[in-house]
Every structure is written in structure tokens, then in C-alpha cells.
N, C-alpha and C positions, 0 to 999 in steps of 0.2 A: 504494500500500500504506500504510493506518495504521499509525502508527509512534508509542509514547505519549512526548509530552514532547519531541519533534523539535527544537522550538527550544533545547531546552536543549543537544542533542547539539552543531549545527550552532554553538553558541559557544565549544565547548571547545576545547583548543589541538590539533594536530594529535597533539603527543606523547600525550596524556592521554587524544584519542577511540581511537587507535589502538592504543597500547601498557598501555592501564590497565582494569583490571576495569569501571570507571565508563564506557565508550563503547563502540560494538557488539558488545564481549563478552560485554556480557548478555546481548544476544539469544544468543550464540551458547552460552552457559553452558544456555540454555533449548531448546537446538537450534532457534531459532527461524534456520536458515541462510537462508533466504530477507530472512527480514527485515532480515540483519543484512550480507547482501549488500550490497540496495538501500541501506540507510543508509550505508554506506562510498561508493558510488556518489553517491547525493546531497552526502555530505559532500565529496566531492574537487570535485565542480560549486559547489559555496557556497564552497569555502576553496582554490582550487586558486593562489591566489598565497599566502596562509598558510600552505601548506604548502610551498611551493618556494624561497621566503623568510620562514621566521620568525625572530621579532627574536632577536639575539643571547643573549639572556638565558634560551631557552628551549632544551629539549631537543628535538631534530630528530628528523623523521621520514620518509620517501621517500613521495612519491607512488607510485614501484614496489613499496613492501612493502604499501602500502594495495589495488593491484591484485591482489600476490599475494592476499591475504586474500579478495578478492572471489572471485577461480577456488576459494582451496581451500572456502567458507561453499558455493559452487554444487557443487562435486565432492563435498561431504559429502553433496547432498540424493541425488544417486544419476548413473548414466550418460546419463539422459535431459538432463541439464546438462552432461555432456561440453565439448559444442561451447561453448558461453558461455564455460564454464571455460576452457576449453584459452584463448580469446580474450583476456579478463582476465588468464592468467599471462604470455601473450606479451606485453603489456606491461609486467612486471618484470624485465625483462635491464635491466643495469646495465654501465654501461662498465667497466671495469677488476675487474671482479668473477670472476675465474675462475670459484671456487669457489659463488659465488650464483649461477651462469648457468650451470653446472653441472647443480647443482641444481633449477631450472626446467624445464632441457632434459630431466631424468629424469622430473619431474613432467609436464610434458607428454605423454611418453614411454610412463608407466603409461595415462594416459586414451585416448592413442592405440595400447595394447597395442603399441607397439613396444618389444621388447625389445632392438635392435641401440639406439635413443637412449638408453635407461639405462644399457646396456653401456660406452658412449662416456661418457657422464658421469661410472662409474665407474675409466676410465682415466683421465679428467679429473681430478678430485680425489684419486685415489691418486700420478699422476705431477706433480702441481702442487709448485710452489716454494713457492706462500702456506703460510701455520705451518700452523695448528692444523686436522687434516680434518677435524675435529669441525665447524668452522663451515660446512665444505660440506655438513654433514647425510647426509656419506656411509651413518649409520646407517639413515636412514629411507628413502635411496635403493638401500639392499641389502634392507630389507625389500620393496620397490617390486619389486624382481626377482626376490625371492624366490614371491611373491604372483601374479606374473603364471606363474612358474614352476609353478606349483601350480591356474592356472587362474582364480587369483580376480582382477575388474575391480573389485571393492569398494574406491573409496581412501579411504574414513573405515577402513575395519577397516586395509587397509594401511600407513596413518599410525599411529592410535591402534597398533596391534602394537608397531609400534617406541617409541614412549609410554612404553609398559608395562612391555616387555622392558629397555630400557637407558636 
């Protein structure tokens, strides 16, 4: 896949391609989710020791939140990417992460219309000891069950909902 400007991507820092407007958010600003898959994908193969060790002096970033990204850019284009997706999110479980593994589990959940794994996820993060349930994204995993409750397999509209809402 053509990608404009590649090389420039592929030298940003892990923090900067991943978490800043400047790196495959544009694509994805442009709903270009395809493309802005692959480049996270490319980019974890080009920098995958840059990202797993970058120098102290920079701001970190997970190779797991970069997979996340990848399943949700494929889950945006529609159900026919399901399976990729679901792939790409099973590799962002994080050790000691309740509340983000939680979260995953629910996201995996909606693509695989089980609503008994969102359910669990939502015991997960309402009974967890970590603070804030805001960081397990409890919001956009009730929207998840609300959505499927209702019938709908859409997880761009199921996401953006909760977006919008709160």
C-alpha cells in the first residue's frame, strides 16, 4: 500500500507517530483506516526495539496500545475485518493491567457479539480495586452492550456513540 512520505513516519519517535496528530492519525483523521493500519504495522517492524526501549529522555509508548490501534483502524472499516481485528487486539493484554485487559476483553467481545465477555468485563472494572473506572473505558464498554443489545455489530458507530455522549 502507498503511503505519502513513509520515510518520514518511520523516523518519528514512537511517542509522537503514535500519540500525536503528526503520525497515522492523519490517515485516520481522513478515515483512511486501512492505511493507517498498515503504517502502524510497518512502523512496529522498523522500530520495534525503539519502541520497547526508548531513550530515557522521551515519552513512552506500548507496542500493545500500537496493536490496539491497528484492530480498532480494521474494526472501523467494517465486520469483514473482524477477524484481523479481533487478532491485532489480542495482542494488547498487558500484564498487571486489570482495567486495560478488561477493556480489550469487551472489545473483543462486541466483534465477536458475545455479550456474556462484555458482561465479565463489566464486573471486571466495576469490582476492581484500581482508582479511576474511567480508565477502564467502562463508558464505551456499556455503550458496547448496549449496541449489541439493540442489535447493532457497527463498532465505529458503537465507539464514536460513547465519543459523543460523555
Amino acid at each position: 500500500m502507498y503511503i505519502p512520505h513513509k520515510d518520514e513516519f518511520m523516523q518519528m519517535s514512537p511517542w509522537e507517530f503514535d500519540q500525536s496528530p503528526n503520525g497515522w492519525r492523519k490517515f485516520e483523521a481522513s478515515r483512511e483506516y486501512l492505511k493507517a493500519a498498515s503504517l502502524i504495522g510497518d512502523y512496529i517492524k522498523a522500530n520495534r526495539a525503539k519502541i520497547l526501549h526508548p531513550p530515557a529522555s522521551e515519552r513512552h509508548t506500548g507496542i500493545n496500545i500500537m496493536h490496539f490501534h491497528i484492530g480498532q483502524l480494521l474494526a472501523f472499516v467494517g465486520p469483514e475485518y473482524y477477524p484481523e481485528a479481533i487478532e491485532a487486539f489480542q495482542k494488547s493484554f498487558r500484564e498487571r493491567a486489570e482495567y486495560w485487559n478488561a477493556y480489550v476483553s469487551a472489545t473483543i467481545g462486541f466483534l465477536e457479539n458475545d455479550k456474556d465477555k462484555i458482561d465479565e468485563a463489566v464486573r471486571t472494572i466495576e469490582g476492581s480495586q484500581e482508582g479511576d473506572k474511567r480508565s477502564g473505558n467502562i463508558g464505551i464498554v456499556m455503550s458496547f452492550k448496549e449496541a449489541l443489545s439493540a442489535g447493532s455489530r457497527n463498532y465505529r458507530e458503537a465507539y464514536i456513540r460513547h465519543r459523543t455522549q460523555g
